[in-house]
C-alpha positions in Angstrom: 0.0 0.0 0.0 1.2 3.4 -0.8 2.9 5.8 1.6 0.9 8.7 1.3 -2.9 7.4 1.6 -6.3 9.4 0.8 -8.3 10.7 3.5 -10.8 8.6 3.0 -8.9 5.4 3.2 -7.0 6.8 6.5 -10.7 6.7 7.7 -11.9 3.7 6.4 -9.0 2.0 8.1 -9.6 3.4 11.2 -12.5 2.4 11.8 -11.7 -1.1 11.0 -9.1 -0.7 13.5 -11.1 0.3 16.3 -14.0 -2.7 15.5 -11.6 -5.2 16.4 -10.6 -3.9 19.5 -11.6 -5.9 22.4 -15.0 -4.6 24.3 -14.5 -2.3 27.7 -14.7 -4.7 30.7 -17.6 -2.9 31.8 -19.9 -4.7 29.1 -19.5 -8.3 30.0 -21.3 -8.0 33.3 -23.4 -5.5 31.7 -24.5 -7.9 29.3 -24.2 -11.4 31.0 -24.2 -10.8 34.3 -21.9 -10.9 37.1 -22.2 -14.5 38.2 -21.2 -15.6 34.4 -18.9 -12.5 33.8 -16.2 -14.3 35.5 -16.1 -16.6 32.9 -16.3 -15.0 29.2 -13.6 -12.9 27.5 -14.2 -9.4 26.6 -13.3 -10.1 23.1 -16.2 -12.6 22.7 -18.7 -9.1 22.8 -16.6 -7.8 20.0 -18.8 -7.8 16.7 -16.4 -8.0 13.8 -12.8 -10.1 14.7 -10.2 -9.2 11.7 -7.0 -9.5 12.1 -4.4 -7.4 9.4 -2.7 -10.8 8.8 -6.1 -13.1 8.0 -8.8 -10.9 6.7 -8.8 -8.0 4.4 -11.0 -4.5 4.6 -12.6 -2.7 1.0 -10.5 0.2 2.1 
């Protein structure tokens, strides 16, 4: 990929970035409880899991 990218790839991208991020720790009793919080990952909240390696963005 080129150097010097558009602005509107730089954004594209970034979003994709920040998708994958894990979900705040906050969420998982939130959203499960906190009897079976103790037990399930924050990155199992996360919608979309891409990696830069495995899975490629329309950016």
């Amino acid at each position: 990929m080129a150097t010097i990218k558009p602005s509107g790839r730089k954004r594209r991208l970034a979003k994709a970035g920040s998708q994958t991020r894990w979900a705040p720790f906050w969420v998982v009793p939130k959203r499960f409880g906190l009897k079976r919080a103790r037990h399930i990952h924050p990155s199992r909240v996360t919608s979309k899991k891409r990696d830069w390696r495995r899975s490629r963005t329309k950016a």
